[in-house]
C-alpha positions as CSV (number, residue, x, y, z in Angstrom):
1,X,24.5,-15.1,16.1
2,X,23.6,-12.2,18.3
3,X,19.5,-11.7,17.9
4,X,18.5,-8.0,19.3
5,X,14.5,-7.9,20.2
6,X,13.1,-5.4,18.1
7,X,10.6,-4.8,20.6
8,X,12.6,-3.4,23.1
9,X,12.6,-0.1,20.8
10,X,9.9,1.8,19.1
11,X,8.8,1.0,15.8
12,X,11.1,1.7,13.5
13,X,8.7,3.0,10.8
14,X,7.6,5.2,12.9
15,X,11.0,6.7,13.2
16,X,11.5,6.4,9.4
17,X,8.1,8.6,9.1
18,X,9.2,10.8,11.5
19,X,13.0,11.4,9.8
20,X,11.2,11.8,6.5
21,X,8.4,14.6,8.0
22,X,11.1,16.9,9.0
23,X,13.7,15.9,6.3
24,X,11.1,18.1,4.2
25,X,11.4,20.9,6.6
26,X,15.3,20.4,6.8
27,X,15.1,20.6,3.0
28,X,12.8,23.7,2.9
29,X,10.6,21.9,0.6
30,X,7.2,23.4,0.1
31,X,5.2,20.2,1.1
32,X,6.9,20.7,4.9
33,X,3.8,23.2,5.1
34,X,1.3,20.6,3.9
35,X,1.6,18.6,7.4
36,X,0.4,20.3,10.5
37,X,1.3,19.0,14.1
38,X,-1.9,17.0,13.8
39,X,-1.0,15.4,10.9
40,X,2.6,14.8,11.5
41,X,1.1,13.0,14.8
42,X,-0.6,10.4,13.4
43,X,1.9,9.7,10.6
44,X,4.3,8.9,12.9
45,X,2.0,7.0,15.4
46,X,0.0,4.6,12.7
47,X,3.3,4.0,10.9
48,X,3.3,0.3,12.3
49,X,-0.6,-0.3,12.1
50,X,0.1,-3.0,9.1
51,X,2.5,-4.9,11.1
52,X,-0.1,-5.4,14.0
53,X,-1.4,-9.0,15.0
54,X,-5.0,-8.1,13.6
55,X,-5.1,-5.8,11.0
56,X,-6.7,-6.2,7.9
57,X,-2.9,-6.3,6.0
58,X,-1.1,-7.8,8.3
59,X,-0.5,-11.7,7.3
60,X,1.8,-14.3,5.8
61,X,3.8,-12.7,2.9
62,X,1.9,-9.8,2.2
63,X,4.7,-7.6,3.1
64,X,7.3,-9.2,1.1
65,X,8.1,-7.7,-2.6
66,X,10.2,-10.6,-3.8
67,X,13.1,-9.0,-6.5
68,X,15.5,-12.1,-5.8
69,X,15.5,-15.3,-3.9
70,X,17.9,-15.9,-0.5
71,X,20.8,-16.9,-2.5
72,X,20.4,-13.4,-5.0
73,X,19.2,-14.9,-7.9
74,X,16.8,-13.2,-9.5
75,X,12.9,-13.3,-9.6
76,X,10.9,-13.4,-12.6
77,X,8.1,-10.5,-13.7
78,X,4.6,-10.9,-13.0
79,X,4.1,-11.4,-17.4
80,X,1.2,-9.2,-17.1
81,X,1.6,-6.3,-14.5
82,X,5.2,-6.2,-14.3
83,X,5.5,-6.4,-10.5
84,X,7.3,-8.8,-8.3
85,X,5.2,-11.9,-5.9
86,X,4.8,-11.0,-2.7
87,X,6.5,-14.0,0.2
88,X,3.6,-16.2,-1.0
89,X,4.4,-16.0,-4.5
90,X,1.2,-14.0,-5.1
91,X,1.5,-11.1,-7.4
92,X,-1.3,-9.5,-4.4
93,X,-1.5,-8.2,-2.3
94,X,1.7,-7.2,-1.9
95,X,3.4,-3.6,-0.8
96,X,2.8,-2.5,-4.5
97,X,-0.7,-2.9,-4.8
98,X,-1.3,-1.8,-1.3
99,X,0.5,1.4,-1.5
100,X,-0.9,2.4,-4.6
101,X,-4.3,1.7,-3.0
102,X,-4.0,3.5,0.0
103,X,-2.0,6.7,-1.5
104,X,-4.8,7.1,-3.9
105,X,-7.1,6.3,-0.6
106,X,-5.8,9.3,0.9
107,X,-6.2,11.7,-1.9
108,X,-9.7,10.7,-2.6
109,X,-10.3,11.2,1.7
110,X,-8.1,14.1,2.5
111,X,-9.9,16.1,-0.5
112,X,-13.1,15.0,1.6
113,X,-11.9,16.8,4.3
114,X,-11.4,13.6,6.4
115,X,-8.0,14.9,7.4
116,X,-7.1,12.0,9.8
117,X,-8.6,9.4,8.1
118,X,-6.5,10.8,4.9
119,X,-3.3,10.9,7.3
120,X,-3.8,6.7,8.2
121,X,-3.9,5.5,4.5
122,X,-0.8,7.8,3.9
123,X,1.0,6.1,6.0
124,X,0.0,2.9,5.3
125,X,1.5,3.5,2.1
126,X,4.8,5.1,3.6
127,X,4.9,1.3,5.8
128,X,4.6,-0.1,2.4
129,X,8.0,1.6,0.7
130,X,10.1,0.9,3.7
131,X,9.7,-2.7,3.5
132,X,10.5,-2.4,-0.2
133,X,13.6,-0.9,0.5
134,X,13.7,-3.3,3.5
135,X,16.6,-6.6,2.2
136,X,14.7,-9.2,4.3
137,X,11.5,-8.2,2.4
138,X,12.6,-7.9,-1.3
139,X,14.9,-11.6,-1.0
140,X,12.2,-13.3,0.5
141,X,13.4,-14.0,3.7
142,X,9.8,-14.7,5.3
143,X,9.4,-15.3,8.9
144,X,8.1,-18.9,7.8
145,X,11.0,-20.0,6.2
146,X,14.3,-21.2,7.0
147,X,15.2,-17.2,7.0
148,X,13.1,-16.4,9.9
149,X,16.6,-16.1,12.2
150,X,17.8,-14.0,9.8
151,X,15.0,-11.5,9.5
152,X,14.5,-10.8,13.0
153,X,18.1,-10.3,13.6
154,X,18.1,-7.8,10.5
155,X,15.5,-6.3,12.2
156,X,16.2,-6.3,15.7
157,X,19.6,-4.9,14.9
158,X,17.7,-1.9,12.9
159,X,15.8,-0.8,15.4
160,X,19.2,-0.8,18.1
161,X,21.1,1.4,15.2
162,X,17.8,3.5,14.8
163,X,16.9,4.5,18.6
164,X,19.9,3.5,20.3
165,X,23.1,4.2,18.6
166,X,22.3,7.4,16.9
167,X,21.5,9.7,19.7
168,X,22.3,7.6,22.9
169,X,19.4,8.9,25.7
170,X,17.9,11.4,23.5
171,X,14.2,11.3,22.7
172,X,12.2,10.5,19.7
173,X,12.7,14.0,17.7
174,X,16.5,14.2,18.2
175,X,17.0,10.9,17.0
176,X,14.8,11.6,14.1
177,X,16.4,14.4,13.2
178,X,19.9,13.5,13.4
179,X,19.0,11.0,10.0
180,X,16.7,13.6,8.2
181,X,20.3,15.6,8.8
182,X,21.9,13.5,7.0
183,X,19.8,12.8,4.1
184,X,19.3,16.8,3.5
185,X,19.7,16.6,-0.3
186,X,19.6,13.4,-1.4
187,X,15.9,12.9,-1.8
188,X,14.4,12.2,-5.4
189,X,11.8,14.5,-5.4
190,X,12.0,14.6,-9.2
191,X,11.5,10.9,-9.7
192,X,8.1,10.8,-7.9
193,X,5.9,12.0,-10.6
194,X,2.8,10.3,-12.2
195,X,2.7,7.7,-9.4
196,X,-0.8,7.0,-10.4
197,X,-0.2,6.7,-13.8
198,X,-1.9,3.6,-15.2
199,X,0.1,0.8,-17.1
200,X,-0.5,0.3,-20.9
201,X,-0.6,-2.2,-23.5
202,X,1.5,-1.9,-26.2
203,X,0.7,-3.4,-30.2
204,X,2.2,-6.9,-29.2
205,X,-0.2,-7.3,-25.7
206,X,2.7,-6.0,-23.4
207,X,2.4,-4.2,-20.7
208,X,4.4,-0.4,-20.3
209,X,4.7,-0.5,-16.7
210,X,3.5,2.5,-14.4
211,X,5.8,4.6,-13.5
212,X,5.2,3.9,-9.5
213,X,6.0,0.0,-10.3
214,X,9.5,1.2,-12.0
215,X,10.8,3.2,-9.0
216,X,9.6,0.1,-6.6
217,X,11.2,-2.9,-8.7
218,X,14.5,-0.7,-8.8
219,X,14.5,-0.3,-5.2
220,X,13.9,-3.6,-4.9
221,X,16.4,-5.0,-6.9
222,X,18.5,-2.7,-5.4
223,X,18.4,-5.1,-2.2
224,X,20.2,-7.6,-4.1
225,X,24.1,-5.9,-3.2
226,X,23.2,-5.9,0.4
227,X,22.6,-9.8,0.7
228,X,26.1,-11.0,1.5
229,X,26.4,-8.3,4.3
230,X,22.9,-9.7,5.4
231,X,23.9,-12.8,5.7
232,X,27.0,-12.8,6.6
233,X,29.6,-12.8,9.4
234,X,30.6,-9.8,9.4
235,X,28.7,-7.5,11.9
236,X,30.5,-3.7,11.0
237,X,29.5,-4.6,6.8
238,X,25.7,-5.5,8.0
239,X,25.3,-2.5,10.2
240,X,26.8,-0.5,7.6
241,X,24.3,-2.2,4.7
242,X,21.6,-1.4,7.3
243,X,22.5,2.1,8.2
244,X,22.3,2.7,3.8
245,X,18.5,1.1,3.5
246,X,17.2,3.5,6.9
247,X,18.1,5.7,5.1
248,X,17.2,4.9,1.1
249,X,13.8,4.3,3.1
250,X,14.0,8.2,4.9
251,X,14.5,9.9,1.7
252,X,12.1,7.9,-0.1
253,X,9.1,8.2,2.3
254,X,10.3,12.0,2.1
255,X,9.7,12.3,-1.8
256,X,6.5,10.0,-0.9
257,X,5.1,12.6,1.3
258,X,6.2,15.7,-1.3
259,X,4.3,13.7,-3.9
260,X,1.2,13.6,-2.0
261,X,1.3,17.2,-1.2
262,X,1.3,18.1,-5.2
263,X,-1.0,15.6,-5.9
264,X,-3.9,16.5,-3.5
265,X,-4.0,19.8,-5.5
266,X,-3.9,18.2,-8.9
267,X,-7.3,17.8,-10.1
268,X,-6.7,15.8,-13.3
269,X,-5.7,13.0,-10.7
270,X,-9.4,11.5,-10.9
271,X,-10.5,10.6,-7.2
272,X,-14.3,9.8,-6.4
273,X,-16.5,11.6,-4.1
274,X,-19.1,11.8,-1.9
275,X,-22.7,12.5,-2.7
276,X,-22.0,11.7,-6.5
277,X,-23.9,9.5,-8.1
278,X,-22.2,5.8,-9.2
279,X,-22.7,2.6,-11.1
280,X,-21.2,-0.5,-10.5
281,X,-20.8,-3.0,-13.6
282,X,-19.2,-5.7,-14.3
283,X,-15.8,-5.6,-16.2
284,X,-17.4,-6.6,-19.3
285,X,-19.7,-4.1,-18.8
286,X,-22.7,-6.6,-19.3
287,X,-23.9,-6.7,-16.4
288,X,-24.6,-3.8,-13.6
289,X,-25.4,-4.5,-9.9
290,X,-27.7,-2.2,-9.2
291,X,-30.4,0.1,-11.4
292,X,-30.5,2.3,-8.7
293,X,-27.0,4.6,-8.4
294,X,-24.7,4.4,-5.1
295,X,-23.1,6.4,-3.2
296,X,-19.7,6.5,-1.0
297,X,-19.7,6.6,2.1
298,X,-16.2,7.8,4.1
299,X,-15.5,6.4,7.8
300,X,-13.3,7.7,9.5
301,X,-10.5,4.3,9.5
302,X,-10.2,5.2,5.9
303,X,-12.7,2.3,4.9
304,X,-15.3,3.5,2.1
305,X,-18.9,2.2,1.4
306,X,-21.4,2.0,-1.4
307,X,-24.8,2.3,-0.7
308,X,-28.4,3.4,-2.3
309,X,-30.3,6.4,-1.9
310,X,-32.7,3.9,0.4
311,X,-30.4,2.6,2.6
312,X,-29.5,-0.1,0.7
313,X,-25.6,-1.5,0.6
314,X,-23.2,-3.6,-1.6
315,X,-21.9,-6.6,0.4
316,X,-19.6,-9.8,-0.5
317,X,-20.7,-12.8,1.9
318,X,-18.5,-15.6,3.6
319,X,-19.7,-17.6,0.3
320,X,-18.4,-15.0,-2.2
321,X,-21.9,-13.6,-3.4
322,X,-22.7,-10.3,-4.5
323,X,-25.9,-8.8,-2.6
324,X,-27.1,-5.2,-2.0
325,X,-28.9,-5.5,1.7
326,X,-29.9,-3.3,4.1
327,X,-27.1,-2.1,6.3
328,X,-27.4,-4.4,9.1
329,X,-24.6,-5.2,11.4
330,X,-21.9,-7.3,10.0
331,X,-22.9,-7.7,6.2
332,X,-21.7,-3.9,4.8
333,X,-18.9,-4.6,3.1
334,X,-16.0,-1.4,3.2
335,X,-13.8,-1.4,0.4
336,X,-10.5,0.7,-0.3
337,X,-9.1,2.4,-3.5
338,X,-7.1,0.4,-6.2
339,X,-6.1,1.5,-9.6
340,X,-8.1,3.9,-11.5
341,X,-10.9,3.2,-12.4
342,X,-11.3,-0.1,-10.5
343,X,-12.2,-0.8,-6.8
344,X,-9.8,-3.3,-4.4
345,X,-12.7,-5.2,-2.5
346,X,-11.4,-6.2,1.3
347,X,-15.0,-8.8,1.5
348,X,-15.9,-8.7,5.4
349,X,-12.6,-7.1,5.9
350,X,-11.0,-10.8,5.3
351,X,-7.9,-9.6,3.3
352,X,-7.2,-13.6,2.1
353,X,-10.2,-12.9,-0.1
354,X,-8.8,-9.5,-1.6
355,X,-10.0,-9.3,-5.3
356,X,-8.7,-6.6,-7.2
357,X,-9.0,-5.5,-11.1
358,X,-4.9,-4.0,-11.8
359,X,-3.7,-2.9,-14.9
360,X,-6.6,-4.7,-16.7
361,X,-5.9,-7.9,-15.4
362,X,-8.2,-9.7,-12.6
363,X,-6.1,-10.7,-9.5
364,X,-7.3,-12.5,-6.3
365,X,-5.7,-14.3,-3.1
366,X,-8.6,-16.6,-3.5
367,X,-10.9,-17.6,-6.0
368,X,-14.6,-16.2,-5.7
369,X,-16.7,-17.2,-8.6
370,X,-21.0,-17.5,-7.8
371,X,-22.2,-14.7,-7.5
372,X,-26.4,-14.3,-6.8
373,X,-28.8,-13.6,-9.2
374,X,-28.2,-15.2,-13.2
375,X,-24.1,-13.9,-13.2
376,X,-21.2,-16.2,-13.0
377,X,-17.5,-15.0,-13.5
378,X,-14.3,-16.2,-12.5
379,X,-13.5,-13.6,-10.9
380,X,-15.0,-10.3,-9.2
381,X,-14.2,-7.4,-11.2
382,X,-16.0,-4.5,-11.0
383,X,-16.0,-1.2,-12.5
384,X,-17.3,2.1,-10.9
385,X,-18.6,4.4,-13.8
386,X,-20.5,8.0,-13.2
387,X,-22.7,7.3,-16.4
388,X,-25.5,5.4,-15.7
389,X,-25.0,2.0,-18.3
390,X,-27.5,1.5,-20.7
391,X,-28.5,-2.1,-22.4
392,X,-27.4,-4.1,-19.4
393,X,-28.9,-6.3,-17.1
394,X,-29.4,-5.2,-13.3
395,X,-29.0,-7.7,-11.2
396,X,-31.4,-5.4,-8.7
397,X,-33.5,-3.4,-9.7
């Protein structure tokens, strides 16, 4: 078994980012004027962030979108949000819910004007669908499994076809447009529509699912046909099944990256804003956590803040409790954007803590139930309003 080491190449997302940037151009599509030299820059150069040793979504499993198991059998639905488990058998996070919380991160930032900052969370979500339309990643061949061998040869051998093979001695550009050439009208522009469009119940208690999770569990599944040239033999059929997912992954980031251009213009896409006024209550709406209203706060890494008028800010402690404190080093606590209405809370910036209100069901990695003051829930779920709540109890006054 010949293993390549991937390292020995750039990242290949970064490549994949870069193909899809000027496959718009190569297209003519409108959005190719969206991107400026700026942005296209650090597209293409935080494509890998998530993969790095240290970042806040880089960890066991979290990239995997499990459709099928090794030997292609199939996976089961999460029964509630229609979404596969990610490689820990945790419906989150996973590259679902992380995409879909970072592309609505970057509308909600680049209509702040925080252009770069907008730029990173895009293309955190671009990292996100190339690993669903990655096989290794959708069969749940984890690095901490038996599959690990597997994996990095898969990917080693990527990265050889990607940088090395295509345009031998030719320099990032050239390469990356040689595969944007040849996925010039094959991009599904048309199927990226409503991607923040909210999953709904039906009369029996079933979930409709968005339509975001629909083109993800089809690309997924779709990883299924390559498995016996993955783990087979035959080295021409697995650089062949390779070569096909590069590029599924090109034109989808492409129609990604049209999306986000209409979207940003599309005001009935709510996003929240700075210097407006919010209220943050529990799901139940019983119980709010301040009287006093908050207010984001954009940094420039893409994190977000809430804090008072006074100074005062939300935080989530090592021991799971809820307290607004002054912003002293080390307790603000910087969320990012999940589903609409709700808030993803990243406590501390310790991702194995993630909790997250999707598709009106509570999810988290791990349990946080006290929180300080009188309230105890199972989990955190809080809802950001822009009307004040009435006949509730604050938890601060």
């Amino acid at each position: 078994m010949t293993v390549v080491d991937k390292h020995k190449y750039p990242s290949v997302h970064c490549g994949i980012v870069q193909a899809a940037i000027i496959l718009l151009t190569l297209d003519q599509h409108p959005a190719a004027k969206r991107y400026s030299v700026t942005d296209a820059e650090v597209l293409i150069k935080e494509a890998a962030s998530p993969d790095r040793i240290g970042d806040r979504q880089q960890g066991r499993g979290f990239h995997y979108y499990c459709a099928v198991r090794p030997n292609g059998t199939k996976r089961d639905l999460h029964p509630n949000i229609g979404c596969y488990q990610n490689g820990r058998n945790d419906p989150a996070p996973s590259p679902l819910t992380m995409m879909h919380s970072e592309y609505r991160a970057a509308l909600t930032l680049y209509r702040a004007g925080r252009y770069p900052a907008a730029m990173r969370s895009l293309t955190r979500a671009l990292h996100m669908l190339a690993d669903i339309c990655c096989p290794p990643h959708t069969a749940g061949l984890t690095y901490y499994s038996r599959y690990a061998m597997m994996h990095k040869r898969y990917e080693g051998r990527a990265a050889q076809l990607f940088w090395a093979e295509r345009v031998p001695g030719g320099d990032s550009h050239a390469i990356a447009r040689s595969w944007a050439a040849e996925c010039v009208g094959h991009v599904p522009y048309s199927r990226y529509i409503n991607l923040l469009q909210p999953s709904v119940q039906d009369q029996n208690g079933k979930w409709k699912q968005g339509h975001l999770t629909l083109i993800c569990n089809r690309l997924a599944e779709s990883g299924a046909d390559e498995l016996p040239a993955l783990l087979g033999d035959d080295e021409s059929a697995r650089d062949a099944s390779i070569i096909r997912r590069l590029t599924l992954s090109i034109i989808h980031c492409a129609a990604m990256l049209a999306a986000f251009d209409r979207d940003v213009d599309d005001l009935h896409i709510p996003t929240w804003q700075e210097k407006q006024a919010y209220w943050l209550c529990s799901a139940n709406s019983a119980v709010a956590i301040s009287e006093s209203p908050l207010y984001l706060r954009f940094y420039e890494d893409g994190d977000l803040s809430l804090s008072t008028a006074d100074g005062r800010y939300l935080a989530v402690t090592q021991f799971g409790r809820l307290i607004v404190t002054k912003d002293t080093r080390g307790t603000v606590t910087r969320f990012r954007f999940g589903r609409e209405p709700m808030l993803t809370l990243y406590p501390d910036g310790d991702v194995k803590r993630c909790v997250a209100w999707i598709r009106g069901q509570p999810h988290v990695c791990k349990r946080i139930s006290h929180l300080l003051g009188d309230l105890f829930l199972s989990q955190i779920a809080c809802l950001l309003t822009r009307k004040k709540p009435e006949h509730v109890h604050f938890l601060f006054p």
